[in-house]
C-alpha positions in Angstrom: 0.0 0.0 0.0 1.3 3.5 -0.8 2.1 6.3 1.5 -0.5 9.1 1.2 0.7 12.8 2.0 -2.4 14.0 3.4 -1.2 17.5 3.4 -0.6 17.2 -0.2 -4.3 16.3 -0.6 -5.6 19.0 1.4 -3.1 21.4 -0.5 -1.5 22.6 2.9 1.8 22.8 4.9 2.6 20.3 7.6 2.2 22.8 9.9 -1.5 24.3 9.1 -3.6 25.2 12.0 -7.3 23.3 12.5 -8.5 26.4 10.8 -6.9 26.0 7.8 -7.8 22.2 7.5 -11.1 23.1 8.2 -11.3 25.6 5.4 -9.3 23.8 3.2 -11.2 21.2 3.3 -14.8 22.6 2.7 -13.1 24.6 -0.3 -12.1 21.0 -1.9 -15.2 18.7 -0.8 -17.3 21.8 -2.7 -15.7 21.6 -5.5 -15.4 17.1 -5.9 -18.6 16.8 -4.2 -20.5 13.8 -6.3 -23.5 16.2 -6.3 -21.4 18.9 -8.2 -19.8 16.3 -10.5 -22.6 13.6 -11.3 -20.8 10.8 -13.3 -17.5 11.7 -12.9 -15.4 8.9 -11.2 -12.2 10.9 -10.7 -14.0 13.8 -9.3 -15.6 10.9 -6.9 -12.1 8.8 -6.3 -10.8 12.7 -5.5 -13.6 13.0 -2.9 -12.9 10.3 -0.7 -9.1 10.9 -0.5 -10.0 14.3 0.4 -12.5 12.9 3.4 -9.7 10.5 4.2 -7.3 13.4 3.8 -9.8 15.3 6.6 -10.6 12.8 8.9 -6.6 12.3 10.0 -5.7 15.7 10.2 -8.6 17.0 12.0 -8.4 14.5 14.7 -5.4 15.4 17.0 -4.4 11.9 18.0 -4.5 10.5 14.6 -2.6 13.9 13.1 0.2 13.0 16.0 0.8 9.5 15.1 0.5 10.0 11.0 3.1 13.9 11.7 5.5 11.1 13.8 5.8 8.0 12.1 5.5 9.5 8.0 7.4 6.9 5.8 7.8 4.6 8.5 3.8 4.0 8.9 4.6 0.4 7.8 7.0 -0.4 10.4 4.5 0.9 12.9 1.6 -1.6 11.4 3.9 -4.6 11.2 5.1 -3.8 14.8 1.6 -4.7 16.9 1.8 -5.9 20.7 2.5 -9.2 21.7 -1.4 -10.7 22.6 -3.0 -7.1 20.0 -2.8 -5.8 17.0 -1.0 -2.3 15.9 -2.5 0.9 16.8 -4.9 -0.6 20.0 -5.4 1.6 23.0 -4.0 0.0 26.4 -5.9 -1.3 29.4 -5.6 -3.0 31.8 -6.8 -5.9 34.2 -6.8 -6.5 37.6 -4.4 -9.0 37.0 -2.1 -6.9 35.3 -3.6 -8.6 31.5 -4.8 -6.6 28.3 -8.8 -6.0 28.7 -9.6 -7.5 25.2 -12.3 -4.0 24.5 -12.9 -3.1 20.6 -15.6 -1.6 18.9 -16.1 -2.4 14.8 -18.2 0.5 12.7 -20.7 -1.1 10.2 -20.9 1.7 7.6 -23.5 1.5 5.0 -21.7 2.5 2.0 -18.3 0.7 2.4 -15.1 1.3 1.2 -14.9 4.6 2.7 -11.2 4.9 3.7 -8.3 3.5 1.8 -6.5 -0.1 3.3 -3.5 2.7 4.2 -6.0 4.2 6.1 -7.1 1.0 7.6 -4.2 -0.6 8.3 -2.3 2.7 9.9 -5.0 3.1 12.2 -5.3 -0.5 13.0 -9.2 -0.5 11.8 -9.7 -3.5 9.7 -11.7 -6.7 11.1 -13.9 -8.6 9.9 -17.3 -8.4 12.1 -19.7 -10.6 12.7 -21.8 -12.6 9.7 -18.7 -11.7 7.2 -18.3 -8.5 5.3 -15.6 -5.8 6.2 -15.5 -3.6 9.3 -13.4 -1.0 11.0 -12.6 -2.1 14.4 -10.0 -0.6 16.7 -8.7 -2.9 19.5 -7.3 -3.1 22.5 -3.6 -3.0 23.2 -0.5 -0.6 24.1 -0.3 3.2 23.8 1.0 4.8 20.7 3.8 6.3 22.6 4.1 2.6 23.8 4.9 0.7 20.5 7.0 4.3 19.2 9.5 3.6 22.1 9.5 -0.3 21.5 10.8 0.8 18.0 13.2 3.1 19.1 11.2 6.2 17.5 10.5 7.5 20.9 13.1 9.6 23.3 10.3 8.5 26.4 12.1 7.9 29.4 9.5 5.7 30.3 8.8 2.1 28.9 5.7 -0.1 28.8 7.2 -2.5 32.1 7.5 -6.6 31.2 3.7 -8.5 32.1 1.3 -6.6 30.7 1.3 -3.6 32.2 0.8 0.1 31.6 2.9 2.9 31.2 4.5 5.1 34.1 1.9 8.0 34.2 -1.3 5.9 32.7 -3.0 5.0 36.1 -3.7 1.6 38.0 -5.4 -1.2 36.3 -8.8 -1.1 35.8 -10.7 -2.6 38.9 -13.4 -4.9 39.0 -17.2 -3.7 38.2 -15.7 -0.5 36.5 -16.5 1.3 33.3 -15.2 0.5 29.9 -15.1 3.0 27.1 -15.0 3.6 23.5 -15.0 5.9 21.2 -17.6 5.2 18.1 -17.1 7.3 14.5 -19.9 8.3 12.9 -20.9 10.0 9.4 -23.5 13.1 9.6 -26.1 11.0 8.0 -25.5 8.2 10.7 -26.3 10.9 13.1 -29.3 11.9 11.8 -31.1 8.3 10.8 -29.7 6.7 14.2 -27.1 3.7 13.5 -25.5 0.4 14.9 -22.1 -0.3 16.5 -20.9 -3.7 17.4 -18.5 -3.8 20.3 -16.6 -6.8 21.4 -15.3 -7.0 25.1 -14.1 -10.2 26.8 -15.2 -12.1 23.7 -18.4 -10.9 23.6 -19.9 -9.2 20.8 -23.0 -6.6 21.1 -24.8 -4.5 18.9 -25.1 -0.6 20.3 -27.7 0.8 19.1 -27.0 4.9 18.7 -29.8 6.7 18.5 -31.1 9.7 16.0 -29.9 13.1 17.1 -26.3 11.5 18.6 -23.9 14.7 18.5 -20.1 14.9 19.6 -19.7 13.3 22.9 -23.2 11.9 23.3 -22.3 9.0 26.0 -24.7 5.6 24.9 -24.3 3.4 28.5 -25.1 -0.8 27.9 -25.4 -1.0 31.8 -23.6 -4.8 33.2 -21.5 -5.3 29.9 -18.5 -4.0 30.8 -15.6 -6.0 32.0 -16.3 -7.8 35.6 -20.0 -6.9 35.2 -19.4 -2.9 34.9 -20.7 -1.2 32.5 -19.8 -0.3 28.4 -19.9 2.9 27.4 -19.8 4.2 23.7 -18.8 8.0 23.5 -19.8 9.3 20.0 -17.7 11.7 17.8 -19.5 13.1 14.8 -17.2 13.5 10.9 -17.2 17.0 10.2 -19.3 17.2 6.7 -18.1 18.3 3.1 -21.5 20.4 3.0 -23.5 20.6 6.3 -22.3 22.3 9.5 -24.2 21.8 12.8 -25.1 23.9 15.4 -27.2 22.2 18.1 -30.0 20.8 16.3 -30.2 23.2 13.4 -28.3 22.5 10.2 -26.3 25.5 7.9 -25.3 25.1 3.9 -23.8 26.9 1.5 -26.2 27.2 -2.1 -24.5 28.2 -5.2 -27.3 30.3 -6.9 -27.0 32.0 -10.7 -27.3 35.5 -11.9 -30.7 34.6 -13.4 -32.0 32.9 -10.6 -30.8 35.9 -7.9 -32.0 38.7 -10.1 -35.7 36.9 -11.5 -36.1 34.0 -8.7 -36.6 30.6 -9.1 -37.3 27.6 -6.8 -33.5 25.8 -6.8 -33.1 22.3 -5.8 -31.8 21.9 -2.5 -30.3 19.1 -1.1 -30.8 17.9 2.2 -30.7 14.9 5.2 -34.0 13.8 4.2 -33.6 14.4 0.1 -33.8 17.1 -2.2 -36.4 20.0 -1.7 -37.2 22.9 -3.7 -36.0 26.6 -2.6 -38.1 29.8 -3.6 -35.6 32.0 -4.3 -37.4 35.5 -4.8 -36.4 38.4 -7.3 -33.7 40.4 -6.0 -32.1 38.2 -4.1 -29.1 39.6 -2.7 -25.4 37.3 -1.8 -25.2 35.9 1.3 -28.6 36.2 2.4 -30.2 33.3 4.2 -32.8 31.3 4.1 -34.7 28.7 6.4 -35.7 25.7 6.0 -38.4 24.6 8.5 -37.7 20.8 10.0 -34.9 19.9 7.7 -32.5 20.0 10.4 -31.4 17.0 12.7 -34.1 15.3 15.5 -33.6 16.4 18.5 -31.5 14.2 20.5 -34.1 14.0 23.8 -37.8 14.7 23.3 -39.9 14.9 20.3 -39.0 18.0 17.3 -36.8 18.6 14.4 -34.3 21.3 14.2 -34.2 24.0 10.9 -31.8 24.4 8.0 -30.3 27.6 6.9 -29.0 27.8 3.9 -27.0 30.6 2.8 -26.9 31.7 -1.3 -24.1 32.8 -2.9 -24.5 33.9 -6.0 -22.3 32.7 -9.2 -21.7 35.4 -11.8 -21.4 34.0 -15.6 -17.8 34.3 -16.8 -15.5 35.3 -20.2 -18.7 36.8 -22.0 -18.6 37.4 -25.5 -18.8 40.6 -26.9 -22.5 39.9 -27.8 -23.5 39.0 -24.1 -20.7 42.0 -22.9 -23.1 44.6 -24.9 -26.2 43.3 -23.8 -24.9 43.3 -20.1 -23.9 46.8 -20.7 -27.0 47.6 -22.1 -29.0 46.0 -19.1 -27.1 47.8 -16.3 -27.5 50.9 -17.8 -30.9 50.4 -17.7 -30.9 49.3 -14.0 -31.7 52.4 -11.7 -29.5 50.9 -8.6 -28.1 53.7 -6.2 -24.7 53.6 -5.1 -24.3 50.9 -2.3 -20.9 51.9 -0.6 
């Protein structure tokens, strides 16, 4: 499997700040969207790299290991924990053993990152009933395996049995809580979703529920390890279109000339499908619209939130000299006072 340069995707410097993955990446999933680009295989191929590309560098922990390791990723995959895979999280037992804890997503689509992706971040399983997953597992710290292969100037080293590193805490005792973190797309999010979680060779099904947003905590009460209980804390995929704000959705719509200076009901795509958008005459750039009950379900009662979608309009480029005279003609007929 190839390197990938992530920061080549994104177009940025190794040393961009959140903000300027952030905007860099809206900028690019705009302009490859499948939606923009119906049919187009490369401009879809180009897409998912640049989700890929996205979901690494806005992630802190997954930024650190990909920024340390570079060219040596493969070393790193082929270097897993004796009794766990490469790229686990550690735990530990009572007894001074590896809790065996991991969680595999069930994506509806498939094939959304690249085996790179997968086998860097040690998410590739096969679940239950076949088919392919993405499962991280138990097993040592990052900083862990990094100083087992020498790439590490820690003073402290993962100590002989099983146990944790200086600084990581006890063992986990008896009747405690277990943890994991579960991924999820937007549109997961808003129709609800499943999770199957594995933990001391059992495997269960969490359901998360419609609404879920960053760090909604889903409890499966007397799963855990020694009878304590599992919990699944969700974090929520930024989105190549949709921002969130509570339960109320925000878009960007690309609007033309025409359509801003006559109206026109534009299609506008949404969780639930494509509606239709009145735009009226004289609509100016940047003004919003809302969208009643296309937002996401509220997470606890009854209720949907609201969409509002922003218009920006396009203007037509390189006009001929036939179009330039007929614009010419057209604003001088135009009575528009000065607007500065």
């Amino acid at each position: 499997m190839e390197y990938q340069n992530y920061y080549e995707t994104l177009g940025l410097k190794r040393n961009a700040s959140q903000a300027e993955i952030k905007k860099a990446f809206r900028k690019l999933a705009r302009e490859h969207h499948p939606d923009a680009k119906p049919g187009d295989k490369d401009a879809e191929r180009r897409f998912k790299l640049i989700n890929e590309a996205n979901a690494v560098l806005s992630d802190p922990d997954k930024r650190k290991k990909y920024d340390t390791l570079g060219a040596n990723w493969a070393a790193y995959a082929d270097a897993g924990p004796a009794g766990g895979p490469a790229g686990g999280f550690g735990r530990t037992d009572p007894g001074g053993g590896r809790t065996n804890v991991r969680y595999e997503f069930r994506t509806a689509g498939g094939g959304e990152f690249s085996d790179f992706f997968r086998t860097f971040f040690g998410q590739e399983a096969e679940p239950a009933g076949g088919g392919r997953g993405r499962t991280a597992t138990a097993g040592p710290s990052f900083e862990d395996i990094l100083a087992d292969m020498g790439l590490n100037n820690a003073a402290t080293r993962r100590p002989a049995g099983g146990g944790t590193s200086a600084g990581n805490g006890s063992g986990r005792v008896a009747g405690a809580t277990a943890e994991a973190v579960a991924e999820i797309g937007l549109e997961e999010a808003y129709h609800g979703t499943v999770r199957r979680v594995e933990i001391e060779g059992k495997r269960l099904d969490v359901t998360i529920p419609r609404g879920a947003d960053n760090g909604t905590r889903v409890k499966v009460s007397g799963q855990g390890p020694g009878g304590g209980d599992l919990v699944v804390v969700v974090r929520v995929r930024p989105h190549p279109i949709f921002s969130r704000k509570g339960a109320d959705l925000e878009r960007e719509l690309p609007i033309t000339l025409k359509e801003a200076l006559l109206g026109g009901d534009v299609p506008v795509t949404t969780l639930k499908g494509r509606v239709l958008l009145k735009i009226l005459p004289g609509t100016q750039n940047g003004r919003i619209f809302r969208l009643k009950g296309q937002g996401m379900p509220h997470l606890r009662g009854d209720g949907v939130g609201d969409m509002l979608v922003k218009v920006r309009v396009v203007l037509p480029r390189a006009l001929d000299s036939e179009a330039e005279a007929a614009a010419q003609t057209f604003l001088e007929l135009v009575d528009q006072p000065d607007p500065r």
